[in-house]
Every structure is written in structure tokens, then in C-alpha cells.
C-alpha positions in Angstrom: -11.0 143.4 63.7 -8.7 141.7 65.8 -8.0 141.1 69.4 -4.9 139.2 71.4 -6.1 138.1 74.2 -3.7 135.9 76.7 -4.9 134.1 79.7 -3.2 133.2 82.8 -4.2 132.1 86.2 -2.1 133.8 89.5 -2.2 132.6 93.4 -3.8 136.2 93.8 -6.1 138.3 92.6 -5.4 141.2 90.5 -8.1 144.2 90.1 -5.4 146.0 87.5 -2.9 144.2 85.0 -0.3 146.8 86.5 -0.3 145.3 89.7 1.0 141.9 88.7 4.4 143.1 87.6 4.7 145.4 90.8 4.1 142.2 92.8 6.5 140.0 90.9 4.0 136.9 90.3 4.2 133.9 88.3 1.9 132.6 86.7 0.2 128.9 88.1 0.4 126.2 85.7 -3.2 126.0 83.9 -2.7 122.3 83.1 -0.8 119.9 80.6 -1.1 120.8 76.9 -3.4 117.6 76.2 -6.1 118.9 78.9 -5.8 122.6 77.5 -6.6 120.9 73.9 -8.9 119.0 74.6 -10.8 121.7 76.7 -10.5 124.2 73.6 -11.9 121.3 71.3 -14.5 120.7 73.4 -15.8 124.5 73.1 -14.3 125.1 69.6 -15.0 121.9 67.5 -12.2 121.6 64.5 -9.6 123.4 65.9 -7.3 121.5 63.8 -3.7 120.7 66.5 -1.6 119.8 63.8 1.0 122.0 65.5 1.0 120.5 69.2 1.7 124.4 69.9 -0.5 126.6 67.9 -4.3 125.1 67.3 -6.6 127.0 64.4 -10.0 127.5 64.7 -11.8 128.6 61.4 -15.6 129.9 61.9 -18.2 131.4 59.8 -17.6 134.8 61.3 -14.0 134.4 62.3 -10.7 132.8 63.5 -8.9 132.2 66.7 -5.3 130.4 66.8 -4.5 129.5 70.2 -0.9 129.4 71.2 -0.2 126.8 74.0 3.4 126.7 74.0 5.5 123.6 73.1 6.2 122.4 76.7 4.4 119.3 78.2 2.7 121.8 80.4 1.4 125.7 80.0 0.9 128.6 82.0 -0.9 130.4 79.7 -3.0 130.5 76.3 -3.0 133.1 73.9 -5.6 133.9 71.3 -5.2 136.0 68.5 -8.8 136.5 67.4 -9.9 138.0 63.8 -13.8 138.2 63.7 -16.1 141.4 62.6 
């Protein structure tokens, strides 16, 4: 199986993802890319960051890559998941 998952962080809360767009939000800045690395790392240890932009987790029962973006900062993080 797979899953895309992408998080983001808004000045509001949202009890519907349809919401958002009706209320024309942006998303918050979640922190520099560095932090967001180092915070992934720190709960999935290997995630190889050869590419500043995309890090790749391998695991015994899966794999998440985790797309930060290739700015200095992001506003969000997407996973693309494949686990059973």
C-alpha cells in the first residue's frame, strides 16, 4: 500500500480540508529545512538527505521519502509512504 500524506500548519483551525481553500489561507512557515531534517532524523534514523529536498527513509516494513522543498525554509512536508 501507499499513502501521500502532506503536512502543513495554518493560523486557524480547520475541522474539514474543504474549508481551507473557501477561506483562502496560507500556510505558516513550519521552520528552516535544516530544523525539518534534523527533526525527521531524529524520529527516522538513516533518512539518507543526499538531496537537500527529498530525504529517503528505508525500514523493514517500508519507505517514506519526505519532500521538503529546495527553499531555505518550508511550509510543508510531504510523505509518500509505501509500507503493508
Amino acid at each position: 500500500m501507499s499513502w501521500d500524506v502532506c503536512i502543513v500548519k495554518f493560523e486557524n483551525v480547520y475541522e474539514n480540508v474543504e474549508d481551507i481553500s473557501n477561506d483562502d489561507a496560507e500556510p505558516l512557515v513550519l521552520g528552516a529545512v535544516e530544523e525539518i531534517h534534523r527533526a525527521i532524523s531524529d524520529v527516522f534514523t538513516g533518512t539518507d538527505w543526499s538531496d537537500p529536498a527529498w530525504g529517503i527513509w528505508d525500514g523493514d516494513d517500508g519507505s517514506i521519502e519526505f519532500n521538503v522543498g529546495d527553499g531555505a525554509e518550508t511550509t510543508s512536508v510531504m510523505l509518500h509512504v509505501r509500507a503493508g
